[in-house]
C-alpha positions as a printed Julia matrix, in Angstrom:
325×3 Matrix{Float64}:
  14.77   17.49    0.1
  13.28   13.9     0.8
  12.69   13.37    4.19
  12.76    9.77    6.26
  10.01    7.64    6.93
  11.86    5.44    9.1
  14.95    6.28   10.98
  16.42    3.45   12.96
  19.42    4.0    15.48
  20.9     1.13   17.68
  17.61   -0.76   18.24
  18.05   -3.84   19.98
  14.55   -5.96   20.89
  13.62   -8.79   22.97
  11.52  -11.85   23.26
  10.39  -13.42   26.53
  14.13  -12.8    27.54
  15.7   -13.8    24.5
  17.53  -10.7    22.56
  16.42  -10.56   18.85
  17.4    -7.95   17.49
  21.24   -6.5    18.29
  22.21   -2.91   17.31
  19.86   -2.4    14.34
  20.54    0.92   12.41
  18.79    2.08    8.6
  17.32    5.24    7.4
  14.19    4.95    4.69
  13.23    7.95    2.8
   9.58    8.43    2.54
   8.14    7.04   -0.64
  10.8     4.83   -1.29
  10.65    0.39   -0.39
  12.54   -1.97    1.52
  13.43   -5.45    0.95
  13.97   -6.66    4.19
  15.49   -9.84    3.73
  16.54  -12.61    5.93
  15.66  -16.81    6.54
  14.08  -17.96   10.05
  14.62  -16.59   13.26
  16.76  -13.26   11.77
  14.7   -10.71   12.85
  12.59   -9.41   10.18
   9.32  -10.03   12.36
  10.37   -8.31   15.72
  11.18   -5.41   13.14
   7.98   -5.04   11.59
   6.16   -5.51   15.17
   8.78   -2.51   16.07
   8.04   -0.63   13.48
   4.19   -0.7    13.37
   4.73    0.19   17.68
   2.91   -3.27   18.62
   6.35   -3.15   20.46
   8.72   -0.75   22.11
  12.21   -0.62   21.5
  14.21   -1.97   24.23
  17.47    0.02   23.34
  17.46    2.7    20.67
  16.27    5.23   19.14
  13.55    4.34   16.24
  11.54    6.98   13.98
   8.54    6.63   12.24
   7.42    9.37   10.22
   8.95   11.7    12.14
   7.19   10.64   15.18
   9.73    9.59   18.12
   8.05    5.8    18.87
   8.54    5.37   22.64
   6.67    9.15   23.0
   4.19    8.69   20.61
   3.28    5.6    19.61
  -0.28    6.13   18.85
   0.23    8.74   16.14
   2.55    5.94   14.31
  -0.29    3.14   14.59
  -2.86    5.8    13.17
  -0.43    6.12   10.28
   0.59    2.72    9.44
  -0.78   -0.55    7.59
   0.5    -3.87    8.86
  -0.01   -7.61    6.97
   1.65   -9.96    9.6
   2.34  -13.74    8.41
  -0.29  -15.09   10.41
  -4.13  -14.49    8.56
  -5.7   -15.19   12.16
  -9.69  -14.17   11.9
 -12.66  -14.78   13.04
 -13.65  -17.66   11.05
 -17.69  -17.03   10.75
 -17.23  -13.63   10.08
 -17.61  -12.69    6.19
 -15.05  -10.39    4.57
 -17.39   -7.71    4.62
 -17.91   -7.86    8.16
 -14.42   -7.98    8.99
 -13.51   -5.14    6.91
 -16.27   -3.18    8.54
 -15.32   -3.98   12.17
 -11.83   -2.13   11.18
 -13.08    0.41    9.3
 -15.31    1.69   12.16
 -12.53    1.53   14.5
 -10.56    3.64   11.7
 -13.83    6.11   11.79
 -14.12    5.66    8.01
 -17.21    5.71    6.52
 -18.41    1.88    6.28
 -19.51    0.85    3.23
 -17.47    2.79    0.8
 -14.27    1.88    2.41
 -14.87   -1.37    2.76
 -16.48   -1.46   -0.77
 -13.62    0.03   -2.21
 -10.47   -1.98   -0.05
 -12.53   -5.11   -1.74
 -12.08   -4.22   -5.49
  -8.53   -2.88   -4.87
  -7.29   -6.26   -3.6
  -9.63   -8.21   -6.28
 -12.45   -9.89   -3.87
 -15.59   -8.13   -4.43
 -17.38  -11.38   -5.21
 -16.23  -12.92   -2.56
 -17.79  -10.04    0.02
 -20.01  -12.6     1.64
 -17.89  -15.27    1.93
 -16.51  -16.65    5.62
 -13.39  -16.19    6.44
 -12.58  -19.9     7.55
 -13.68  -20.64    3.79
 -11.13  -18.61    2.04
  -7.8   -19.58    0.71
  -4.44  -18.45    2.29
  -3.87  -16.05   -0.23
  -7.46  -14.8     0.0
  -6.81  -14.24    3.85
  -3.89  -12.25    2.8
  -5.4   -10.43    0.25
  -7.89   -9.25    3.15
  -5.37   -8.11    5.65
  -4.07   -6.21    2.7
  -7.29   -4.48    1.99
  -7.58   -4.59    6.18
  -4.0    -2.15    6.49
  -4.94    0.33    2.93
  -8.73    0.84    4.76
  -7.01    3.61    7.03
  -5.18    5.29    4.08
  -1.37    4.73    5.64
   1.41    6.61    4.92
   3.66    3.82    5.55
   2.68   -0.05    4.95
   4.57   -2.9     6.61
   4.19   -6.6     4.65
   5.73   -9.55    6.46
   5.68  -12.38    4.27
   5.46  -16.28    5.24
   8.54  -18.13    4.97
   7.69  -21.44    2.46
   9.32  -23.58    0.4
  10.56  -22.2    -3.03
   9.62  -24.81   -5.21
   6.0   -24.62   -3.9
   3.89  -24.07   -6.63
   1.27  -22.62   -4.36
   3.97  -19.77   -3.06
   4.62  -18.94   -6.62
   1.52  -18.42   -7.74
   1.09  -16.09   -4.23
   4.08  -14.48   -4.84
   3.13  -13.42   -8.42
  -0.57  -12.09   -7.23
   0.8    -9.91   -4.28
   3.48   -8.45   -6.61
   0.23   -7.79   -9.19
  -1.57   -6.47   -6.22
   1.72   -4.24   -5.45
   3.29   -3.03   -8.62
   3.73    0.79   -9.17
   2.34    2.02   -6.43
   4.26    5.9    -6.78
   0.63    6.86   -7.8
   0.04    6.46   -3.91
   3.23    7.8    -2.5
   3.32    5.52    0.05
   6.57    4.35    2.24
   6.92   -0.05    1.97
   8.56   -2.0     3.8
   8.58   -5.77    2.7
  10.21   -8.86    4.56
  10.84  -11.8     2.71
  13.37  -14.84    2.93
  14.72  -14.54   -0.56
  15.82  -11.39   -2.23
  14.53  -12.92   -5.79
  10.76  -12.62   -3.71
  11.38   -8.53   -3.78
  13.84   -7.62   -6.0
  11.94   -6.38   -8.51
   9.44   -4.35   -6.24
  12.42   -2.8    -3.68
  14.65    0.64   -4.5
  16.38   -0.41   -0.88
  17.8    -3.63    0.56
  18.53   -4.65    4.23
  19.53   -7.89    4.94
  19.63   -9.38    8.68
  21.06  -12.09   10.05
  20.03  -13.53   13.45
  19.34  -10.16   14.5
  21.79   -8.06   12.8
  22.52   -5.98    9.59
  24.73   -7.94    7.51
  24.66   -5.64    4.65
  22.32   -3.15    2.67
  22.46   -1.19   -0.39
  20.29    1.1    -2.95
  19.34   -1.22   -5.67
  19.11    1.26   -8.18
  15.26    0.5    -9.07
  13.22    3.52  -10.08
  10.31    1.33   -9.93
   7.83    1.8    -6.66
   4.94   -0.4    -5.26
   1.49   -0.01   -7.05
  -1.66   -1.58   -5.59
  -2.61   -2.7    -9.23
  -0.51   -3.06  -12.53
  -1.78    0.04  -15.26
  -3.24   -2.5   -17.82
  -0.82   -2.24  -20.99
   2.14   -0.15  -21.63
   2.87    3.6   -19.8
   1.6     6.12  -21.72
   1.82    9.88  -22.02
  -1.61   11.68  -21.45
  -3.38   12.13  -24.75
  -3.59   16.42  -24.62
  -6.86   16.05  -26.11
  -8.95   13.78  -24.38
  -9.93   14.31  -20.58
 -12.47   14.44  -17.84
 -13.28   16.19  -14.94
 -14.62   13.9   -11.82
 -15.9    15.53   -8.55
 -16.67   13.62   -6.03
 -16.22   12.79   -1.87
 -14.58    9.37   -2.39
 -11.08    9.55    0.16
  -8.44   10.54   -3.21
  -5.76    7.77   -2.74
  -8.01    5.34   -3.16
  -9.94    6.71   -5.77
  -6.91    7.75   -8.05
  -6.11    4.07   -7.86
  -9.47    2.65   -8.7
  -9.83    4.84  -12.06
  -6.85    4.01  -12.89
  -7.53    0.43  -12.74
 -10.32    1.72  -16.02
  -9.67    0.74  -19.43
  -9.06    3.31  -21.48
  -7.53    5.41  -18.16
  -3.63    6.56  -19.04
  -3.71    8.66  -16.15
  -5.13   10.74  -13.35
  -4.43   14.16  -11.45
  -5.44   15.42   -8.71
  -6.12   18.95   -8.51
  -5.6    21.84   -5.77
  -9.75   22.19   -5.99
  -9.65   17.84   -5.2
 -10.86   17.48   -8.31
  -9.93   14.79  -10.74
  -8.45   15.06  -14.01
  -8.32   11.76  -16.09
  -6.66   11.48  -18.65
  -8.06    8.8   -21.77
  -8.05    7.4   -24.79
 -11.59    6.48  -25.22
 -13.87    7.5   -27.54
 -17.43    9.29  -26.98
 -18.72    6.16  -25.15
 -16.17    6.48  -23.04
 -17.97    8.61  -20.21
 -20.94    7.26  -19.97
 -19.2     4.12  -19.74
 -16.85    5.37  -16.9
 -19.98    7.03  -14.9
 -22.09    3.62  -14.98
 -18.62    1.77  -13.74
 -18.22    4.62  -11.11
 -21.79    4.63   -9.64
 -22.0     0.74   -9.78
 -18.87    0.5    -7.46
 -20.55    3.08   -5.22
 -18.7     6.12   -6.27
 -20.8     9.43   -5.33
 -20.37   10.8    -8.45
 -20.99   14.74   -8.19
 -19.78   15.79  -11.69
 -18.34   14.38  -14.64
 -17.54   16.58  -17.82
 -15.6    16.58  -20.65
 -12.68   19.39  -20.28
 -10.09   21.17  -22.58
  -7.63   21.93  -19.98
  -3.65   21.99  -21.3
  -1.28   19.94  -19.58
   0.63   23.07  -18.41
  -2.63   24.0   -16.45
  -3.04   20.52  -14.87
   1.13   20.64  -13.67
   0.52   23.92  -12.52
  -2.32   23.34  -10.06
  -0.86   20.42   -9.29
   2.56   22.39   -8.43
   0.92   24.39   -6.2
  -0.88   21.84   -4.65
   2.65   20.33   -3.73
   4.17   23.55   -2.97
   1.04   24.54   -0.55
């Protein structure tokens, strides 16, 4: 049985005296996302600051993975990734140094987190750049790689309100959803605000809409289809039974999974019970020396690589009891 990431019960919020948010109720089962949707001033904001416990509910109940939020707030912010609207920074620092401020407060090891948040959200070249010289989206694109450096179970995006017909939003809207597409690899639990449903819809399993504060409505949307930090580059594949590796290494898995996945030539990757990787390819006999030089130029500590005839029962069945442990 699925359990809930979020379970929401008569919240109501406020803002320097003004009420915001009026007898909110949803439930979110883990792995699953939420379009949050709603124009200016309906409350998708105060209910992602809720949510990530920057603020306390005023009224209610509210539950985030399975943590009660007015008892233990902490746990929740230890859990959770949050990209607010606003891409506030310090605007001399580079992006490396910002990244590494957070990931020493997130006691992750420096350099290889930050390293690897920088080639998930597509700015390793622009490592040394200032902050104050990047683009909006950029600064985005940073807090993104800011809220995945802790590995969170549940990730909170609060998108900008802007004008439709901007060609600029378009172009940002079709880069985050390339950032986020299938993300099940992951497992993670999404929430997304956004002003339009059209934004979302085709990134969302759930919908909520609010309206100055209140549900107005919400609905499964019948989408299999889950939030991915990168898009698989061509069309799904089943694993080829014949061709795989086996990668050992330190690297935190999440993370990892996604960046080999990312490889050309990669249809797949499992993780086993040992945290070993299985990857399953369709490359030929260049194809692991190719993927070791990629690995150990990223700064992967590769201890192993090796060319394996395991069957595909074997691989489901460690990684059954992995599940089941």
């Amino acid at each position: 049985m699925t359990s809930s990431a979020l379970i929401v019960q008569g919240l109501c919020q406020f803002t320097r005296d003004q009420q915001v948010l009026f007898d909110v109720s949803f439930e979110l089962p883990a792995g699953e996302t939420l379009g949050l949707i709603g124009g200016k001033a309906c409350g998708k904001t105060p209910l992602l600051r809720t949510l990530a416990a920057l603020s306390l509910p005023a009224r209610g109940t509210v539950r985030v993975l399975e943590h009660d939020l007015r008892e233990q707030a902490l746990p929740v912010r230890r859990k959770i990734g949050y990209v607010p609207t606003q891409t506030a920074g310090h605007a001399t620092l580079s992006v490396s140094e910002y990244l590494e401020f957070f990931a020493e407060t997130y006691a992750n090891p420096e350099a290889e987190a930050v390293r690897l948040g920088l080639e998930l959200v597509g700015l390793t070249a622009r490592a040394q750049t200032a902050l104050g010289r990047l683009s909006e989206l950029e600064r985005r694109r940073v807090h993104l790689a800011r809220a995945l450096l802790a590995d969170p179970e549940l990730l909170l995006i609060d998108q900008p309100d802007s004008d439709p017909s901007d060609p600029e939003r378009k172009s940002s809207e079709t880069e985050l959803h390339e950032i986020l597409r299938d993300l099940s690899g992951l497992g993670k639990t999404v929430v997304i605000a956004a002003a339009r449903w059209s934004e979302v819809a085709s990134l969302c399993s759930q919908r909520l809409n609010l309206d100055r504060g209140r549900v107005t409505g919400s609905h499964k949307t019948g989408a299999t289809q889950q939030l991915s930090l990168f898009p698989r580059s061509g069309p799904s594949v089943a694993p080829s039974a014949g061709k795989r590796l086996k990668l050992w290494t330190e690297q935190p898995t999440p993370i990892l999974v996604e960046l080999l996945r990312r490889q050309p030539q990669v249809l797949d990757v499992e993780t086993l019970a040992d945290g070993s990787h299985v990857i399953h390819h369709n490359g030929d006999d260049a194809f692991m020396p190719d993927l070791l030089r990629r690995l150990i130029g990223a700064g992967i500590d590769v201890k192993g690589l090796e060319n394996v005839n395991l069957p595909q029962a074997a691989v489901s069945s460690e990684r059954d009891d992995k599940g089941n442990a």
